[in-house]
N, C-alpha and C positions, 0 to 999 in steps of 0.2 A: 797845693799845700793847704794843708786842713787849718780852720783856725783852731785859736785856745786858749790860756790862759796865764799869767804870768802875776803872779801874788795877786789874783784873784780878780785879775784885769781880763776883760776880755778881748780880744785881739781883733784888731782894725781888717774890715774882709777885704780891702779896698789894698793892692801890693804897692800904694801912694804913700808917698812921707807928705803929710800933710805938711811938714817943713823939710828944711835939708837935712842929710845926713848928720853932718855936724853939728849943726843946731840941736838935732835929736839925741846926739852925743853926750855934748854939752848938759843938755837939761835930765839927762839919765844918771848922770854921776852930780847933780848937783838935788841932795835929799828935800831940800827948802823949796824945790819949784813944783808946785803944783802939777805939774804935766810931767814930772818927773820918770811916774810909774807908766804912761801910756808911754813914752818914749823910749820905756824898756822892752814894754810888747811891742813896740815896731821893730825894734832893732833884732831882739831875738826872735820874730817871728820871719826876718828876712835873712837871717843868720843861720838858724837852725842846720838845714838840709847841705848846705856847701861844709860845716861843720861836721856833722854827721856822716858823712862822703867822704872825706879828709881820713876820720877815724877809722871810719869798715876799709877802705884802702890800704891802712895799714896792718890790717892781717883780722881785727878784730871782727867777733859774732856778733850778729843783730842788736842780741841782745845785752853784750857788752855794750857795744857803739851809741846803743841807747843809755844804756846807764851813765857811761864816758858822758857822753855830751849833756848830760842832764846835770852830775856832778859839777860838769865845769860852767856854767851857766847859774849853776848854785853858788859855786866860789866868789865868779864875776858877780853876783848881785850883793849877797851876801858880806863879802867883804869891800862891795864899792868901788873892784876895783877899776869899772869902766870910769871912774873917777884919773886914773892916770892916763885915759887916752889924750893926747895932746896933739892937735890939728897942727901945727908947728912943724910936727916932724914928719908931715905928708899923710899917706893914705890909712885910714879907717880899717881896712881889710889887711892892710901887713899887723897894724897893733895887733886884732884879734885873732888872725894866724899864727904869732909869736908868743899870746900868750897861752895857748892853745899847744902848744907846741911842750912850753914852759909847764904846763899843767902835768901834763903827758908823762912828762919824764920824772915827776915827782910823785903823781897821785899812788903807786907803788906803796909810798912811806905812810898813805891814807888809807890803806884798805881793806883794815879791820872797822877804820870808822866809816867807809863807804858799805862796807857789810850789815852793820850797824845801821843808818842810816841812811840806806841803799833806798831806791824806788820812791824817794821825794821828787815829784814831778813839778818841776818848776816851770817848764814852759809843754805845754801838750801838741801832741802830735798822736796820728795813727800810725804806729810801727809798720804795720801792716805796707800802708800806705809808701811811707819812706821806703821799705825794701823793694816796693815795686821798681819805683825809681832807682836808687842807685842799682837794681836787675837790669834796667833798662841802658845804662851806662853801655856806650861801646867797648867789647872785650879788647880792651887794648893795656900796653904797658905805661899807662900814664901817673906817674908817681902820685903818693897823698899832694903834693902841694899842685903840683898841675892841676889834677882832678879840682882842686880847692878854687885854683885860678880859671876854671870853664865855669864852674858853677858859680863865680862870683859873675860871671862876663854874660852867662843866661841872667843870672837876676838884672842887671844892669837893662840888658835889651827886650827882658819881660817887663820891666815899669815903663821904659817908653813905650812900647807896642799897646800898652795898656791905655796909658795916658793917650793916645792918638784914638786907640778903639774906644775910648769915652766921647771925645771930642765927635767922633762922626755918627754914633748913637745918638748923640743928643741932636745932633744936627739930622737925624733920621736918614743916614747915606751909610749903614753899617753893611749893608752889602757889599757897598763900592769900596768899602777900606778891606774890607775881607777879600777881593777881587785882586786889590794891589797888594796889598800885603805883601805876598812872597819877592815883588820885584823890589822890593825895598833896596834891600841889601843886594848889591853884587853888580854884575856887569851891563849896562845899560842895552847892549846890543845884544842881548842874549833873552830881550823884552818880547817873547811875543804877544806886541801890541794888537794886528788884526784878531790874533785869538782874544784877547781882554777884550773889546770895544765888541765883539762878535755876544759873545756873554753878557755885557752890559749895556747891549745894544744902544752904543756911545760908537761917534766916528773916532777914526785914530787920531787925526788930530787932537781931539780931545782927550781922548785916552792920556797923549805924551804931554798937554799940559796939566791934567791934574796929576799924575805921578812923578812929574816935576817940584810941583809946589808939594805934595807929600812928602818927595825926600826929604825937600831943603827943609820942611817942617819935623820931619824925621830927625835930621843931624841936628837942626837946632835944640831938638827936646833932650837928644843923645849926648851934643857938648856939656847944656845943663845938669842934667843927673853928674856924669863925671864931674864937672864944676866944683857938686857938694861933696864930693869924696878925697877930692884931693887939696892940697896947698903947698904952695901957691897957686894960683890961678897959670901960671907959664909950663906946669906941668901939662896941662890938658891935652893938648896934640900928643903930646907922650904917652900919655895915657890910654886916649882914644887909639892910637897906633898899636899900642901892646894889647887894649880888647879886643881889636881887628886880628888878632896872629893868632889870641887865644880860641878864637871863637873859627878862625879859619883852618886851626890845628885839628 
C-alpha cells in the first residue's frame, strides 16, 4: 500500500496505530483534538483497499471504484460523519461497511455533483497499484462483503506479523522470524522442524522452543489488535474465531 495524503497529512509508512483503533476513531470525529487529522490518515489509509475491493466487486470499473471510494471518504470527512461511529455498538469494520454500503445506494442522487466535483482526491493511492491487487484476488465467487471480510482479516494479520518483524529487526534475529514465520499459523505437526534448525543451523530442540514463545507471542499481539476493534472485550474469542474462518476460507 502506497502511502499519501489526507487534507494535506501525510500518511504514517509504519501499518501501526500508534494508538487503538478506537482511540484513533474517537480522536478522528472529534475536530478540537489535535491529532485529529493524523487519525484520519490512519484510519483511511488502513481502510482504503478492503473498500475499494468491496466496490470493484460489485461490478464497478477501475476507475469508477476509484472515484466511488474517494467520494465516499470525501462524504465521511467532509461531513464528520466518522463522528457517529460508536464503539458501543461493537466492531469498527461493520460501521464502515454499513455506511459504505448507505453511500452506495444513494450516491446515484449525487452524480451530477460527483461529475462536477469528481477527481478530489482525498486520500492517495496508485490506481495502478490497487488493480494489481484486487487482479491478484483468487477467481472465486466471494461476494463484495466476504471479499470486504478477507481483506479486513489480511490487514488484522498484516499489523501483527509487522509488529513481531519490528520486534526481531530490532533485536537483529530478522532472519529467524522470517524462517518461522510461515509456521505461525496452522498445524503444529505439519512443522518441518529438522528442515527449519537445518537452515538456521539451530538444533530442533531449539527450533520447537523459540517457535513456541513466537506463537504465544503471536496470539498475544493478535488477541490485542482484535481487542481495539471490538466492544466489549467478551466479544474477542468471537471475533478471533470468525478471522480464523475468514482467513481459512
Amino acid at each position: 500500500m502506497s502511502t499519501g495524503e489526507v487534507h494535506g497529512l501525510q500518511a504514517d509508512d509504519s501499518p501501526l496505530f500508534r494508538t487503538t483503533h478506537w482511540s484513533a476513531v474517537l480522536m478522528a470525529g472529534n475536530p478540537e483534538s489535535p491529532d485529529a487529522h493524523s487519525a484520519l490518515t490512519q484510519l483511511c489509509q488502513t481502510y482504503w483497499y478492503p473498500l475499494y475491493g468491496y466496490v470493484r466487486r460489485l461490478g464497478h470499473s477501475p476507475e469508477d471504484a476509484k472515484d466511488l471510494t474517494q467520494a465516499f471518504f470525501a462524504k465521511l470527512l467532509a461531513k464528520n460523519q466518522i463522528a457517529l461511529a460508536d464503539r458501543e455498538r461493537g466492531r469498527f469494520r461493520a460501521f464502515l461497511l454499513s455506511y459504505l454500503q448507505n453511500f452506495l445506494r444513494t450516491y446515484h442522487r449525487d452524480a451530477n455533483a460527483l461529475k462536477r466535483g469528481g477527481g478530489q482526491e482525498v486520500i492517495s493511492w496508485d490506481a495502478q497499484t490497487a488493480e494489481e491487487r484486487y487482479a491478484n484476488e483468487p477467481p472465486d465467487d466471494l461476494s463484495p462483503a466476504m471479499l470486504f471480510e478477507r481483506q479486513w482479516a489480511g490487514t488484522v494479520l498484516e499489523t501483527v506479523l509487522s509488529a513481531l518483524r519490528q520486534e526481531f529487526g530490532v533485536q537483529s534475529r530478522l532472519t529467524l522470524f522470517e524462517a518461522l514465520e510461515p509456521h505461525l499459523w496452522g498445524d503444529d505437526s505439519s512443522t518441518p522442524y529438522r528442515q527449519v534448525a537445518q537452515e538456521l543451523r539451530m538444533n530442533v530442540g531449539a527450533v520447537r522452543v523459540t517457535l513456541y514463545r513466537l506463537r504465544q507471542r503471536f496470539l498475544e499481539r493478535l488477541r490485542t489488535e482484535i481487542a481495539n476493534t471490538v466492544d466489549p472485550p467478551a466479544e474477542i474469542d468471537d471475533e478471533l474465531a470468525h478471522l480464523r474462518r475468514v482467513l481459512a476460507g
